[in-house]
N, C-alpha and C positions, 0 to 999 in steps of 0.2 A: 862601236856600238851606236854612237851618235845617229848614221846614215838609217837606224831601223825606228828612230825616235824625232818626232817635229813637233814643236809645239808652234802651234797660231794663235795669235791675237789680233784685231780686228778694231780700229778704233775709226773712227771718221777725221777725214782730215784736216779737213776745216773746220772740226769743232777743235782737235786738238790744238792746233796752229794759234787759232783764238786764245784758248784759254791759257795756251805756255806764256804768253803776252801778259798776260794778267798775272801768274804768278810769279814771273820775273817780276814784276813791278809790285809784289807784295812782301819777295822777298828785301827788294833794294830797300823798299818802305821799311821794314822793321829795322834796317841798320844791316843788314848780312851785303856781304859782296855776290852779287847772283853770278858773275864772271870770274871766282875762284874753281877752283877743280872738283873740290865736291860739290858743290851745286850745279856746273855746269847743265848737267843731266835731269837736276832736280826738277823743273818747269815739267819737263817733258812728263816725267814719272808720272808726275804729282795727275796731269793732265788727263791723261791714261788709268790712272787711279780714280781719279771723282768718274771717269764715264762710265768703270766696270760697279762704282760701287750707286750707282742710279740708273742702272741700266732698265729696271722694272719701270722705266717712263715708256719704254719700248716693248714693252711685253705686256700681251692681254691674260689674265688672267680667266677671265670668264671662258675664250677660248681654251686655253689650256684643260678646265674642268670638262666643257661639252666636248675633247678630243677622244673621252675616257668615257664616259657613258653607258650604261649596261642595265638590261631588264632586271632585274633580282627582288624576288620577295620576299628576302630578308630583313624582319622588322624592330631587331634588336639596334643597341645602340652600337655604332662604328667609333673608334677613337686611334686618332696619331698622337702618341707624346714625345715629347721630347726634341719635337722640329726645334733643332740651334737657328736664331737667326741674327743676324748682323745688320744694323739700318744708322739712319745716320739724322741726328736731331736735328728739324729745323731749324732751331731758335740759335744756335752758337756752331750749328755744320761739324759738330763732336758724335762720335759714334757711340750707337747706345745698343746691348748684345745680350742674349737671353737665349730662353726655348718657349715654344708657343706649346700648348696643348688642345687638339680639335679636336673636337666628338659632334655626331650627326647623326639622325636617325630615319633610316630610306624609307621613302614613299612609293615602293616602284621601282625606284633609281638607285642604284649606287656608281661609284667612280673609283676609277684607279687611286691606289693609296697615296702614289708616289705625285699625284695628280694636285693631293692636297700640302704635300710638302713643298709642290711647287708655287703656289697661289701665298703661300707663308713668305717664300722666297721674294715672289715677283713685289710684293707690295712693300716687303721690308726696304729694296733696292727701291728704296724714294727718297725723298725729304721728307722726314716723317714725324710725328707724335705718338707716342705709345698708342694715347686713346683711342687714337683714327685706325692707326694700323690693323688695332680690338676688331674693330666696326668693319671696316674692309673684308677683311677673312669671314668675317661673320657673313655677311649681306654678300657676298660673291658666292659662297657656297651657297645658301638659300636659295639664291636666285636662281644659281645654274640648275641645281639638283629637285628642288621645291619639299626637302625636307618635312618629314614630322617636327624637323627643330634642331637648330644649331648652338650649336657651347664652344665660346675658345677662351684661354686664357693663356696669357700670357704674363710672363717673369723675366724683368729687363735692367742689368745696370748699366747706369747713364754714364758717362765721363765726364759731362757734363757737371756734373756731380760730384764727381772723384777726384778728379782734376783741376778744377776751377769754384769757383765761389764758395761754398758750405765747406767744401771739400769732405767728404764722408762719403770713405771707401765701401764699406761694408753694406750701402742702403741698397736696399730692391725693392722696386717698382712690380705692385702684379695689378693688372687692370681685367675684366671679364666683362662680355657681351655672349647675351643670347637669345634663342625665338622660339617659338613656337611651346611644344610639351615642356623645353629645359623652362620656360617662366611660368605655364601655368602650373605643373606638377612639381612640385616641392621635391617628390621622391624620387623622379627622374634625374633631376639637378643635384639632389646629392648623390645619387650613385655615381654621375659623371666625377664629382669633386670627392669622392671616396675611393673613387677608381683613380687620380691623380694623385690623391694625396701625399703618396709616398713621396711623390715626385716634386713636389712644391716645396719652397726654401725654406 
């Protein structure tokens, strides 16, 4: 069965090369033997791992949304809920993981749906801050689309959090940005958060 099935992965060589360097020397630092059997491998892993989990440094988002692009006079509001996304905290390089929810409303334009799951995707795979990641998704769809108005929110626990310092498993983080009708209309903004509600922690 193997010969009907390949899987690729794709890392640069000379980034990996570099960074295996460094985490041998991070593990030696903490006191682990990095030339035991199970770490042998680790550097490499680890190397391969930070590049897939930032790879959105390499991926244009705004591209992604103008590839999907469509005339429609459609002027109700559009929403994706429940985009899962996985990012990784600047401040301690701990992963912090949630579901975003975007809602838009076309001027003209709308985009593939899968379009906006993807722009969730690309800006999570960074070094990131909840707040920014908010603002990102937000002002990237705006910009591309030129919306009546953008809404995202986002629900994110940190590890940061769970695992070190407070330590308090249980906390969620929801941070929210929006424009246009979602800030002047009151009543457009809570339909968007009536229309998620179910779906919030």
């Amino acid at each position: 069965m193997d010969e009907f099935y390949t899987h690729e992965e794709r890392y640069n060589p000379e980034v990996t090369a570099e960074l295996m360097k460094h985490y041998k020397a991070i593990l030696d630092l903490l006191g682990e033997d990095s030339e035991r059997e199970g770490l042998l491998k680790t550097p490499e892993r680890v190397a391969k791992a930070m590049q897939f989990l930032t790879k959105g440094y390499h991926e244009d988002p705004m591209a992604i949304l103008r590839s999907a692009i469509f005339k429609e006079e459609y002027k109700q509001m559009v929403i994706v809920k429940d985009i899962e996304l996985y990012s990784m905290c600047e401040h301690h390089l701990m992963p912090f993981y949630g579901k975003a929810h975007v809602a838009y409303i076309p001027n003209g334009y709308i985009t593939g749906l899968s379009k906006v799951a993807r722009v969730v995707e690309t800006f999570a795979r960074r070094l990131q801050v909840q707040e920014r990641l908010t603002v990102q998704i937000r002002d990237c769809i705006q910009e591309a689309l030129n919306p009546m108005g953008v809404a995202v929110v986002i629900e994110a626990a940190h590890t940061c959090m769970q695992m070190r310092g407070v330590q308090k498993q249980n906390s969620i983080t929801t941070t929210s940005a929006f424009t246009g009708i979602f800030l002047s209309h009151m009543e457009t903004r809570q339909e968007f958060i009536s229309l998620v509600g179910d779906r919030l922690h």
